[in-house]
N, CA, C and O atoms as a GROMACS GRO file, in nm:
protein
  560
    1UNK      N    1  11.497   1.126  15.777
    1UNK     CA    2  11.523   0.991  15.729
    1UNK      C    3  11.665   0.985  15.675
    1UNK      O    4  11.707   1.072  15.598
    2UNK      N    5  11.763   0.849  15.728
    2UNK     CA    6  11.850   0.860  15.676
    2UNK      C    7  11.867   0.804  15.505
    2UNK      O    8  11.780   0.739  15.449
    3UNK      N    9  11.977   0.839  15.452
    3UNK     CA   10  12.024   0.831  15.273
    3UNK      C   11  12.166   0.764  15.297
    3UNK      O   12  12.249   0.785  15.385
    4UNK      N   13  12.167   0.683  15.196
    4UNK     CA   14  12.229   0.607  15.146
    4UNK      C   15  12.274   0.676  15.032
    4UNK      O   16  12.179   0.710  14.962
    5UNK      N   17  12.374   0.706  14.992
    5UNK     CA   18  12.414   0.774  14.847
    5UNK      C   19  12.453   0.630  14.777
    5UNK      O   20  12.523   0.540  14.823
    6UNK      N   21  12.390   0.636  14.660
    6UNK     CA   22  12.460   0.546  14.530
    6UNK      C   23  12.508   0.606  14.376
    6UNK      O   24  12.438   0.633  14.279
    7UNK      N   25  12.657   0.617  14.394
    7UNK     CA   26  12.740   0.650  14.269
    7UNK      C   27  12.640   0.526  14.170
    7UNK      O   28  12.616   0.410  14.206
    8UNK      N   29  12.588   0.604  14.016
    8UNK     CA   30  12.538   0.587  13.971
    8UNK      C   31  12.576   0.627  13.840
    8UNK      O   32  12.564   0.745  13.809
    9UNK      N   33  12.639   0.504  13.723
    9UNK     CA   34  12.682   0.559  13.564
    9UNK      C   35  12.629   0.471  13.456
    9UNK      O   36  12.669   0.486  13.341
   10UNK      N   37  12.508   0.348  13.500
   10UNK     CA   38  12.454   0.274  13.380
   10UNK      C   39  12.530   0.141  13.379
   10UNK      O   40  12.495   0.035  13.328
   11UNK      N   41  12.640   0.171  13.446
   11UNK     CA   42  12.707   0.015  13.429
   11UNK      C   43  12.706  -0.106  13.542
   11UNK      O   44  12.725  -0.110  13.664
   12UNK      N   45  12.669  -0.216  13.426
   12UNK     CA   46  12.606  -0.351  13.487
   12UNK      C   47  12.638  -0.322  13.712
   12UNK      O   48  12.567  -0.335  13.812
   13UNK      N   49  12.807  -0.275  13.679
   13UNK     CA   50  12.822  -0.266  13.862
   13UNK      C   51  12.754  -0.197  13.949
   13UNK      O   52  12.721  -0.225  14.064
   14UNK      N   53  12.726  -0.060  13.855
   14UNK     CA   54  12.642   0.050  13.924
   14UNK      C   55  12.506  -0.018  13.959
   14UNK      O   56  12.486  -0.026  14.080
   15UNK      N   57  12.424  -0.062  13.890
   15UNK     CA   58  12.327  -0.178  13.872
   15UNK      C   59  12.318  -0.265  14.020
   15UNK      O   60  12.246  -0.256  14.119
   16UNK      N   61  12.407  -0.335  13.989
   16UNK     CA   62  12.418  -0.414  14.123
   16UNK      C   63  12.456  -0.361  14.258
   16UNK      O   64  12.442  -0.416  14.367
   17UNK      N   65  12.499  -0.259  14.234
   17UNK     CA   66  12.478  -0.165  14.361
   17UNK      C   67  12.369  -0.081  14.390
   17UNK      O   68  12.328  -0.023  14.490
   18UNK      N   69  12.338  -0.093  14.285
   18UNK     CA   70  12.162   0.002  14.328
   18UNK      C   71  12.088  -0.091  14.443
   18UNK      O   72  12.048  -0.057  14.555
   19UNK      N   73  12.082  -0.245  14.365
   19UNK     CA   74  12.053  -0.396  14.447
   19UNK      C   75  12.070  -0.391  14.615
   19UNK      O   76  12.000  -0.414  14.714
   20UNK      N   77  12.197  -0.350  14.587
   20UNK     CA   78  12.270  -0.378  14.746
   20UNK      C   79  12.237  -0.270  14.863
   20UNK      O   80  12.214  -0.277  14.984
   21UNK      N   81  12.247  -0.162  14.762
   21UNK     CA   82  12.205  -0.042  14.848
   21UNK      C   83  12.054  -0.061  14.898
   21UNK      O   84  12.009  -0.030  15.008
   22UNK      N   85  11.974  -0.131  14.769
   22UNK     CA   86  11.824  -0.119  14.815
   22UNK      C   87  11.846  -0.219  14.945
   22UNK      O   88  11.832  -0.173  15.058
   23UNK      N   89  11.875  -0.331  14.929
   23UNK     CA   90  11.888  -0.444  15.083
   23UNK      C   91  11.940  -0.330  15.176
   23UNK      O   92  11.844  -0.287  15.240
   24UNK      N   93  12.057  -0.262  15.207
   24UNK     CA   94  12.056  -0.180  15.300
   24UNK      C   95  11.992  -0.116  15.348
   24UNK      O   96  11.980  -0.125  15.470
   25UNK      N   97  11.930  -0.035  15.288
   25UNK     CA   98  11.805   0.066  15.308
   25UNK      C   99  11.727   0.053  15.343
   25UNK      O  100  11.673   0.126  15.425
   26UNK      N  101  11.670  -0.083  15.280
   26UNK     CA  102  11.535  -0.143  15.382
   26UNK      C  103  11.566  -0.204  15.557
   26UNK      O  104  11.472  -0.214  15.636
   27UNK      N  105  11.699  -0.237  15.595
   27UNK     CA  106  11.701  -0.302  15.660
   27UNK      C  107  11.753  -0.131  15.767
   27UNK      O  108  11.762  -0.144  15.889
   28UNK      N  109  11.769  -0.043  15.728
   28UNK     CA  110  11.830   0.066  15.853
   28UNK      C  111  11.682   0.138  15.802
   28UNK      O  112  11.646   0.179  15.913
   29UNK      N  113  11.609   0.166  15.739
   29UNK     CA  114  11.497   0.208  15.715
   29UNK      C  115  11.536   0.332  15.640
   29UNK      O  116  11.472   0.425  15.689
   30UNK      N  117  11.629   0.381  15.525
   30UNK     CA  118  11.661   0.453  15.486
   30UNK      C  119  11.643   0.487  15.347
   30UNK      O  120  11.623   0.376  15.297
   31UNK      N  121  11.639   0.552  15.277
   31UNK     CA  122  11.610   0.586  15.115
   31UNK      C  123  11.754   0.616  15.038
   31UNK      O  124  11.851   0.685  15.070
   32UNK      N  125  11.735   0.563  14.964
   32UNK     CA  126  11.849   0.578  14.813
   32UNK      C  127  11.849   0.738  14.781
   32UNK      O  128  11.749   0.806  14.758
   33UNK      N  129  11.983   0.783  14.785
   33UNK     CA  130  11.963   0.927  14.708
   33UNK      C  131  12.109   0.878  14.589
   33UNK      O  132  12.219   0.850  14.636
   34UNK      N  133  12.085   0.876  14.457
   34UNK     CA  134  12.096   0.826  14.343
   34UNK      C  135  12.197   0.979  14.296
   34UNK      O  136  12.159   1.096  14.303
   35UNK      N  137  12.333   0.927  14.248
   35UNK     CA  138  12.410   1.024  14.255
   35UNK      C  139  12.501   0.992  14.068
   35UNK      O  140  12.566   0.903  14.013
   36UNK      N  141  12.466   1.086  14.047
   36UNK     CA  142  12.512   1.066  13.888
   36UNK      C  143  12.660   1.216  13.877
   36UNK      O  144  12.632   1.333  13.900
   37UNK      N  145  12.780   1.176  13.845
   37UNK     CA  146  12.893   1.328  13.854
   37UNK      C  147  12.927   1.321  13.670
   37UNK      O  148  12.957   1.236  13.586
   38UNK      N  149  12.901   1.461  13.677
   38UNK     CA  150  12.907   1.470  13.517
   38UNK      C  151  13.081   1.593  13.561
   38UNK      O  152  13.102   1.683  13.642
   39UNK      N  153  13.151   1.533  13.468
   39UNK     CA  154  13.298   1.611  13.488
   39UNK      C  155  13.249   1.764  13.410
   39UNK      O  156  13.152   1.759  13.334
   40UNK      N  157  13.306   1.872  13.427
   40UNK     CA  158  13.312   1.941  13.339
   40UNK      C  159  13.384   1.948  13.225
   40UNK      O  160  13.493   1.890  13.225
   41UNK      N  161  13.344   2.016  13.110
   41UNK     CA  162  13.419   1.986  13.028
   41UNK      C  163  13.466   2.147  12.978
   41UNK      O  164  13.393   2.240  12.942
   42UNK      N  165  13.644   2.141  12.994
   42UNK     CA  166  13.742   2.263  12.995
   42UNK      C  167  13.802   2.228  12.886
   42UNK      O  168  13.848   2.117  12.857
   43UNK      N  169  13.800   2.388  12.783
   43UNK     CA  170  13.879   2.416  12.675
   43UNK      C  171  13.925   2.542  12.740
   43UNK      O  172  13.872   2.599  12.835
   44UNK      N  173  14.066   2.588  12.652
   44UNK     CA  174  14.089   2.717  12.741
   44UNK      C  175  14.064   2.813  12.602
   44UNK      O  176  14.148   2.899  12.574
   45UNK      N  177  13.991   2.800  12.549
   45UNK     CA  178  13.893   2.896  12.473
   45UNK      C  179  13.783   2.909  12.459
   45UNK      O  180  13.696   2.822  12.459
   46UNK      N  181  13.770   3.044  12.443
   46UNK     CA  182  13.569   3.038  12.456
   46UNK      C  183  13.546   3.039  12.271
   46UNK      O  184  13.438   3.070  12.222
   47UNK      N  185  13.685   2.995  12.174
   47UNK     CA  186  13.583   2.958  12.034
   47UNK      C  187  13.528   2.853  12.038
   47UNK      O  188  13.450   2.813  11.952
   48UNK      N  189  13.562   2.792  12.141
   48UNK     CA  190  13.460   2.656  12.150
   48UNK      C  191  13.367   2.638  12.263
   48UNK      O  192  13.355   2.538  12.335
   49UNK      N  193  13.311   2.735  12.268
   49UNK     CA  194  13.185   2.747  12.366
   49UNK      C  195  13.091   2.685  12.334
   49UNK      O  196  13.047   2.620  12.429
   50UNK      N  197  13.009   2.667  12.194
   50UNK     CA  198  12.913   2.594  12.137
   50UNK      C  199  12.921   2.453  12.117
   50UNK      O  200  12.828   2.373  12.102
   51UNK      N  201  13.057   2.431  12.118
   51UNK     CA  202  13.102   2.303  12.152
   51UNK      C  203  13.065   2.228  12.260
   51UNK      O  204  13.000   2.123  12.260
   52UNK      N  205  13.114   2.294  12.357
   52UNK     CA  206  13.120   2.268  12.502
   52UNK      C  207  12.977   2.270  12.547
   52UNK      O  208  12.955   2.185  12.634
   53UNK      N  209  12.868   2.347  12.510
   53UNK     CA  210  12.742   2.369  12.536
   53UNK      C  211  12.673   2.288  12.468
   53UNK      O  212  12.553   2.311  12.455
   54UNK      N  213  12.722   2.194  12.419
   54UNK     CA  214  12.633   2.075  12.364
   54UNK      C  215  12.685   1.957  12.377
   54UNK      O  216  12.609   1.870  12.334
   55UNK      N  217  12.786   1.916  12.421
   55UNK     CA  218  12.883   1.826  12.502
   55UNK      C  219  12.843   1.814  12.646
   55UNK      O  220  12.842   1.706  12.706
   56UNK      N  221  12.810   1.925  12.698
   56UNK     CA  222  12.747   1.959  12.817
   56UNK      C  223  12.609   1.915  12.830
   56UNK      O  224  12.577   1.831  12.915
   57UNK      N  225  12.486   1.993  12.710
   57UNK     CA  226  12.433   1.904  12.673
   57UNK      C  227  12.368   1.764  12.668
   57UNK      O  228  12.249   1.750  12.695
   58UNK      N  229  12.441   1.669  12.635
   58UNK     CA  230  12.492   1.568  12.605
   58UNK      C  231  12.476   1.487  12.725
   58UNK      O  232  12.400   1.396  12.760
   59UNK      N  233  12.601   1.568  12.790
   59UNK     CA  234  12.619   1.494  12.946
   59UNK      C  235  12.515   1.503  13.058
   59UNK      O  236  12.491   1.419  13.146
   60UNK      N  237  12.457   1.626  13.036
   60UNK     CA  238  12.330   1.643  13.146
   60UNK      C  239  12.190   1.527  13.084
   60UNK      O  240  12.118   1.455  13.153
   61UNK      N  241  12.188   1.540  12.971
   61UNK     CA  242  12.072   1.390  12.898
   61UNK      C  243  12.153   1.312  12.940
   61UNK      O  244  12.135   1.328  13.061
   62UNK      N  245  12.245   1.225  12.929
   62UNK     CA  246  12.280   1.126  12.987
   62UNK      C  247  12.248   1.070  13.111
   62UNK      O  248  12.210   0.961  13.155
   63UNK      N  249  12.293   1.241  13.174
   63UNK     CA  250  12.269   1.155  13.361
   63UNK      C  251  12.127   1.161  13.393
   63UNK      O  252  12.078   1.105  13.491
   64UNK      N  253  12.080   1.211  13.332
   64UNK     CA  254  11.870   1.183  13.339
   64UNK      C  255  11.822   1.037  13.279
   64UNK      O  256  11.749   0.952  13.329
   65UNK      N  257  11.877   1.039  13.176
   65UNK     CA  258  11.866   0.895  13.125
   65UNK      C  259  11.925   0.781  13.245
   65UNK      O  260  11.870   0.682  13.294
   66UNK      N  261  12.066   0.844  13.270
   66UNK     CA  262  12.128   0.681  13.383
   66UNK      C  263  11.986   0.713  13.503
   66UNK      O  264  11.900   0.627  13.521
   67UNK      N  265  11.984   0.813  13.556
   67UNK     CA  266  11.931   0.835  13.717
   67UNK      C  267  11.795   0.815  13.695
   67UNK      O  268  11.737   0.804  13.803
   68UNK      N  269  11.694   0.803  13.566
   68UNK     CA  270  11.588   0.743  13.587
   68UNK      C  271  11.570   0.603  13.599
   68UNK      O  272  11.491   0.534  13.663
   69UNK      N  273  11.669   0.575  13.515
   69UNK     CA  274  11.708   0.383  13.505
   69UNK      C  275  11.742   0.362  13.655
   69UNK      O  276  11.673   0.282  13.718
   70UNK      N  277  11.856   0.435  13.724
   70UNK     CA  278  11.826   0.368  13.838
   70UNK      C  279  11.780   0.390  13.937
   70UNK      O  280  11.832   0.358  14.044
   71UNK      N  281  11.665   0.454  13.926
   71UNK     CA  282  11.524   0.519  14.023
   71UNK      C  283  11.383   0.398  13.949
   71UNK      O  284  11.286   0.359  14.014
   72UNK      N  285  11.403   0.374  13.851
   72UNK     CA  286  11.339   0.217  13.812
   72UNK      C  287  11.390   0.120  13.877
   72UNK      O  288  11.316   0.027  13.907
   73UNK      N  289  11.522   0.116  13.913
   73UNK     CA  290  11.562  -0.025  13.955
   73UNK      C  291  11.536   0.008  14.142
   73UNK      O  292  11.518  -0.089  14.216
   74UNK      N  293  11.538   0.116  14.185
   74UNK     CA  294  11.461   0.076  14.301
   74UNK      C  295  11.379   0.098  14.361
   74UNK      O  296  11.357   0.083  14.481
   75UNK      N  297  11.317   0.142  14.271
   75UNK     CA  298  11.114   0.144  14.260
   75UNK      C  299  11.076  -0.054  14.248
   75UNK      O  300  10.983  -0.111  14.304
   76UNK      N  301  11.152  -0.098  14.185
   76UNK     CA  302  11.117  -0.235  14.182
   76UNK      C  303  11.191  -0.340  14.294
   76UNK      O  304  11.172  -0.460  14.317
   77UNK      N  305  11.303  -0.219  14.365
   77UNK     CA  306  11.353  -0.300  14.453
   77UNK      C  307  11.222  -0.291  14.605
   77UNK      O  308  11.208  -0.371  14.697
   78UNK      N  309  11.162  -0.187  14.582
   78UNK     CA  310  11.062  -0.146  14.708
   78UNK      C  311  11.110  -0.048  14.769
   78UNK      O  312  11.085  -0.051  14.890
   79UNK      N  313  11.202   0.084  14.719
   79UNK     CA  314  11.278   0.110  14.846
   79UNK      C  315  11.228   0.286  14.779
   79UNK      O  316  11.193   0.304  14.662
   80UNK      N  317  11.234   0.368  14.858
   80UNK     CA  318  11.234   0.551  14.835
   80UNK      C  319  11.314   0.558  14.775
   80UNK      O  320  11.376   0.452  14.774
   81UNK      N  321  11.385   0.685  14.673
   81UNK     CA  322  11.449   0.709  14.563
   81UNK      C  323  11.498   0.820  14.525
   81UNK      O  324  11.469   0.819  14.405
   82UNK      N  325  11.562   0.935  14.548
   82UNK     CA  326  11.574   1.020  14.465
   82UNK      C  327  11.683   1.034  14.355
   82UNK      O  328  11.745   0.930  14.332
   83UNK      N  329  11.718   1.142  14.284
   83UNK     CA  330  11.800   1.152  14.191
   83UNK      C  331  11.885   1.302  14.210
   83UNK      O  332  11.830   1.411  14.229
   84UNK      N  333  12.062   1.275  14.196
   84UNK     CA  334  12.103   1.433  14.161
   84UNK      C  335  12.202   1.390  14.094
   84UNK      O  336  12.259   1.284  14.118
   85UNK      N  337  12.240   1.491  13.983
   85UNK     CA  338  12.339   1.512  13.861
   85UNK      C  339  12.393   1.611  13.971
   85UNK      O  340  12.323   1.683  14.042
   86UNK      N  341  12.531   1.603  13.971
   86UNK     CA  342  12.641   1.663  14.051
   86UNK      C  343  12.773   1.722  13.962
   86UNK      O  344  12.812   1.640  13.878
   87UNK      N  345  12.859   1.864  13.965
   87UNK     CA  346  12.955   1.838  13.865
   87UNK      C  347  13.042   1.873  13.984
   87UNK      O  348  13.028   1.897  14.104
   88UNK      N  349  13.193   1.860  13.839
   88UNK     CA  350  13.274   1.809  13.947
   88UNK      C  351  13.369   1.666  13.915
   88UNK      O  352  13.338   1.556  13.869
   89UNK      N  353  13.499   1.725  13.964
   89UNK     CA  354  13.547   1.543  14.006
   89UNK      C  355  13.462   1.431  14.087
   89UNK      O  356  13.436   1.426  14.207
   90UNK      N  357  13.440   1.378  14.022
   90UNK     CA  358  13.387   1.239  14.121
   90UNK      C  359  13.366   1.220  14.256
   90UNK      O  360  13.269   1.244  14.328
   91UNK      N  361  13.516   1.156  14.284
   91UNK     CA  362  13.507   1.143  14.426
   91UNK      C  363  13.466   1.211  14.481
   91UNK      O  364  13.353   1.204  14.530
   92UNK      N  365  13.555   1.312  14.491
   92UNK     CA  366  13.532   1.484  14.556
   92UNK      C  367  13.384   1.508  14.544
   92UNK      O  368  13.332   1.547  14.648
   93UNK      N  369  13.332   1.498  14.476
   93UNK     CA  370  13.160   1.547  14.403
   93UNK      C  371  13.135   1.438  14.542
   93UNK      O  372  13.139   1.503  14.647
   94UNK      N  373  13.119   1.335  14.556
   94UNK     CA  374  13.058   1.220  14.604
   94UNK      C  375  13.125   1.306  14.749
   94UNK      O  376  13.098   1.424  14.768
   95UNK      N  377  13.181   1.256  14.810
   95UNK     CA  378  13.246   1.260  14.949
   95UNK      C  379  13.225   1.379  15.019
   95UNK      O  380  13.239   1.375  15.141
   96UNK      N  381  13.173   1.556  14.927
   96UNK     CA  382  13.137   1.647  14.979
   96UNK      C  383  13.009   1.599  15.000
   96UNK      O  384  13.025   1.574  15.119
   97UNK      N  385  12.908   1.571  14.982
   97UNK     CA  386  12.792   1.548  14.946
   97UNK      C  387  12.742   1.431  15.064
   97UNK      O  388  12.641   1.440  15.135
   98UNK      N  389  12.842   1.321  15.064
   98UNK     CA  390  12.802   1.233  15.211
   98UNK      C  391  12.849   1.271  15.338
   98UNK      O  392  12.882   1.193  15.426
   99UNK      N  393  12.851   1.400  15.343
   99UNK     CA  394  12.914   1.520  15.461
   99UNK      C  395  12.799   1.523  15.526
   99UNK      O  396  12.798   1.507  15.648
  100UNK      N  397  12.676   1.546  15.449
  100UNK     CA  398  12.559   1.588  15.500
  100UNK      C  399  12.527   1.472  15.622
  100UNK      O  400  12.561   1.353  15.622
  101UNK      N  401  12.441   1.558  15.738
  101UNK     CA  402  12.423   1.481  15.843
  101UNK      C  403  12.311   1.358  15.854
  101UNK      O  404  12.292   1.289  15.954
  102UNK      N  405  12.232   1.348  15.706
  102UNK     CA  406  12.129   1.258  15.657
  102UNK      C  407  12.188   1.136  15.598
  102UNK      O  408  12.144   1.021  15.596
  103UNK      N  409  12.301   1.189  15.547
  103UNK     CA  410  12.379   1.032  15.504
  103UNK      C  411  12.461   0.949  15.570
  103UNK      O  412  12.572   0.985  15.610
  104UNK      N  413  12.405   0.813  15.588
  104UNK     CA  414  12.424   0.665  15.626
  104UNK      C  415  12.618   0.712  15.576
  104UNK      O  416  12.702   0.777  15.639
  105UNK      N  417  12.624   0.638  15.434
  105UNK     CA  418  12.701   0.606  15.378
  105UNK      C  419  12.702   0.594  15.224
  105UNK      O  420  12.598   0.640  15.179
  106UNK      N  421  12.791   0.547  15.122
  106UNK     CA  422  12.760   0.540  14.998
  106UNK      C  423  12.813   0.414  14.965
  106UNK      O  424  12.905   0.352  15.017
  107UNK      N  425  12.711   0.375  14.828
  107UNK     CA  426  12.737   0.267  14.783
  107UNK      C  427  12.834   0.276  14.607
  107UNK      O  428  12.814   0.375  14.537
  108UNK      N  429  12.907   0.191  14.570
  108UNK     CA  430  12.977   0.267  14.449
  108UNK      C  431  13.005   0.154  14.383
  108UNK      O  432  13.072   0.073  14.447
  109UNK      N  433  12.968   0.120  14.253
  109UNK     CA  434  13.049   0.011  14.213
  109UNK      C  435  13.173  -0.002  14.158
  109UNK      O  436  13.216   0.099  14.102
  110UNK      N  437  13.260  -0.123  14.160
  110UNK     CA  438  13.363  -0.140  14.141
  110UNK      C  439  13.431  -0.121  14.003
  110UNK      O  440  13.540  -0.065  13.985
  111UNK      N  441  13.338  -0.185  13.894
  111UNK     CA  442  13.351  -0.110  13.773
  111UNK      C  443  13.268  -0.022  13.723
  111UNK      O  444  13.154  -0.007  13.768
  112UNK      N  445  13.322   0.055  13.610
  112UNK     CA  446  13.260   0.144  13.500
  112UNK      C  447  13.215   0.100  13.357
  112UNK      O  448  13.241  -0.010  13.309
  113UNK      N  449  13.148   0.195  13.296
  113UNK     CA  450  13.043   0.140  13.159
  113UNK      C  451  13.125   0.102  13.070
  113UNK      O  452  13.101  -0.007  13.019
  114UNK      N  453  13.230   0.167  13.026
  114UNK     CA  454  13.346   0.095  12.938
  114UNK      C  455  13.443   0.110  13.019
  114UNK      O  456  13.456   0.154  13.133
  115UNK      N  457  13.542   0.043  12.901
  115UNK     CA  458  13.691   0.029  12.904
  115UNK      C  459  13.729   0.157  13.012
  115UNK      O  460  13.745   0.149  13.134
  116UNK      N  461  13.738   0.293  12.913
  116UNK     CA  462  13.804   0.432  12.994
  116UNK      C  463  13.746   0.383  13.107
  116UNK      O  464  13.822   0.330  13.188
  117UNK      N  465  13.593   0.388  13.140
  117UNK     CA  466  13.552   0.441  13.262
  117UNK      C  467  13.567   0.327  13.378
  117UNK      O  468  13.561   0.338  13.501
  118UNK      N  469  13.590   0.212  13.293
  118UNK     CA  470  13.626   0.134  13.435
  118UNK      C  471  13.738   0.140  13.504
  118UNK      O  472  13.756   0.109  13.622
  119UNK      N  473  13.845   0.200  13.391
  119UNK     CA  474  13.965   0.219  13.494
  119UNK      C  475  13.910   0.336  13.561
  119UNK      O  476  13.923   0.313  13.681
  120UNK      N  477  13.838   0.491  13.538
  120UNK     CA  478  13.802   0.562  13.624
  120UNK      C  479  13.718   0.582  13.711
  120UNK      O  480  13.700   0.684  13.778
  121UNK      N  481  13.640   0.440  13.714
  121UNK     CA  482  13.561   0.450  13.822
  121UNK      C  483  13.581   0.363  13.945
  121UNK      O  484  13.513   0.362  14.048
  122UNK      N  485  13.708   0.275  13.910
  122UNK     CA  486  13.763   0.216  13.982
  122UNK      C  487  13.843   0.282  14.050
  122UNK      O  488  13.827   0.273  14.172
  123UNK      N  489  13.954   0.369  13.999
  123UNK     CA  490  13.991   0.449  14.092
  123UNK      C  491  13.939   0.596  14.137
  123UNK      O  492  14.006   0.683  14.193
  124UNK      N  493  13.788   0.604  14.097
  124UNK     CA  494  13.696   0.655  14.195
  124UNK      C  495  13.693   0.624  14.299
  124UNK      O  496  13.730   0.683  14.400
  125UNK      N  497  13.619   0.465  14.275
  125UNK     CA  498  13.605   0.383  14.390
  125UNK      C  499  13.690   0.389  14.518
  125UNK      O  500  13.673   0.385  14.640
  126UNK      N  501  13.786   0.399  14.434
  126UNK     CA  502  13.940   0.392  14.564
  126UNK      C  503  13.984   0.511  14.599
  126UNK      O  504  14.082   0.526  14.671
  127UNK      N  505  13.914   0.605  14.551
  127UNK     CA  506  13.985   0.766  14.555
  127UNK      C  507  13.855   0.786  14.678
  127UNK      O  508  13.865   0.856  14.779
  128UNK      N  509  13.760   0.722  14.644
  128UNK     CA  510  13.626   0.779  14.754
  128UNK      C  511  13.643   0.697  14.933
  128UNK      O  512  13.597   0.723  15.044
  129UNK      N  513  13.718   0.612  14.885
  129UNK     CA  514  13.704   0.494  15.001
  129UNK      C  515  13.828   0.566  15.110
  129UNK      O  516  13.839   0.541  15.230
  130UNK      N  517  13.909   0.655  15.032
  130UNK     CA  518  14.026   0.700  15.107
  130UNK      C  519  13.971   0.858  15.200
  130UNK      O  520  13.995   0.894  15.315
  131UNK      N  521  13.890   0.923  15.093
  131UNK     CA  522  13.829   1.062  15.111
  131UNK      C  523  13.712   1.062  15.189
  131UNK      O  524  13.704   1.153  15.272
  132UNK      N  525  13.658   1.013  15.185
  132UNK     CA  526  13.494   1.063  15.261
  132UNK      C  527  13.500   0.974  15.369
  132UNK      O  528  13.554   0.865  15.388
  133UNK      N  529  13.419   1.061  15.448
  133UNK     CA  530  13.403   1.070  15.623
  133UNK      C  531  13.326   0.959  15.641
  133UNK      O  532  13.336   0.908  15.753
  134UNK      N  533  13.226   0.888  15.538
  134UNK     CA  534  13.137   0.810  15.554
  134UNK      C  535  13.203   0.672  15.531
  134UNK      O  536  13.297   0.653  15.454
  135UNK      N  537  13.139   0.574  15.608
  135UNK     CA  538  13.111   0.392  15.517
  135UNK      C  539  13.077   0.438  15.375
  135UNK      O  540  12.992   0.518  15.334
  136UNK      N  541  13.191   0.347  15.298
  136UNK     CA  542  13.199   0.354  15.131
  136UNK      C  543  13.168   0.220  15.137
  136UNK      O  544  13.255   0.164  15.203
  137UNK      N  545  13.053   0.115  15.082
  137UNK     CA  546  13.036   0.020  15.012
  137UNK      C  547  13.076  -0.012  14.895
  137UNK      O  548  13.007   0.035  14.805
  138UNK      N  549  13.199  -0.101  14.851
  138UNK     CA  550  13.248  -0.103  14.697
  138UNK      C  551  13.149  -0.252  14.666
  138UNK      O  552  13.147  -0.348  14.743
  139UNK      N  553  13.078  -0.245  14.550
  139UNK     CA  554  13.015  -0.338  14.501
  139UNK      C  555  13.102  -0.411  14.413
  139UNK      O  556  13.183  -0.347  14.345
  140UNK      N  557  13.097  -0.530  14.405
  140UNK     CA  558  13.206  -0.619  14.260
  140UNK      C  559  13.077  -0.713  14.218
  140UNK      O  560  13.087  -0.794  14.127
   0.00000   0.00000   0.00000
């Protein structure tokens, strides 16, 4: 069965691309695979290892928290669903990943959850649309 990848961070755009992706999916007969990229987080010391291991933490609850929210939103759209926390730069995270010979394409929205992240997920958006082999859907 083919997958549809959807960049996935909680924000209202990501949201509405879950939407769009679900209309796609139903109409090529394909399932959502729900893509959450947690950056790593680099100190160049290990006195802050305990730091980092709960920052880390942090970030892995987060993307369980976003990727069940949007495995709810398309359980109610009608459509199959899965979930993966990915690390990694973004794009790069995303664009290795729609390599695979099961994926359609990906869906990504145009903005991010705040301020920072909308400028970085915007030029996600645009960093993914240049990089990966696949149809990039930008949602607005």
């Amino acid at each position: 069965m083919k997958s549809i990848l959807v960049a996935v961070d909680g924000s209202p755009s990501s949201e509405l691309g879950i939407s769009h992706a679900a209309e796609l999916a139903r109409a090529l007969g394909a399932k959502l695979e729900l893509v959450h990229v947690v950056r790593p987080v680099l100190l160049a010391t290990s006195a802050y290892a305990e730091t980092i291991a709960k920052i880390d933490e942090a970030n892995r609850l987060e993307a369980k928290q976003v990727l069940d929210a949007a495995a709810k939103i398309a359980k109610a759209a009608g459509v199959e669903s899965t979930g993966v926390t990915l690390d990694g730069a973004p794009a790069e995270a995303i664009a290795d990943l729609a390599q695979a010979p099961h994926v359609w394409g990906v869906v990504i929205g145009a903005k991010g959850h705040s301020a920072v992240s909308r400028v970085l997920l915007g030029s996600v958006a645009d960093r993914l649309v240049h990089i990966c082999s696949k149809p990039v859907l930008v949602v607005r």
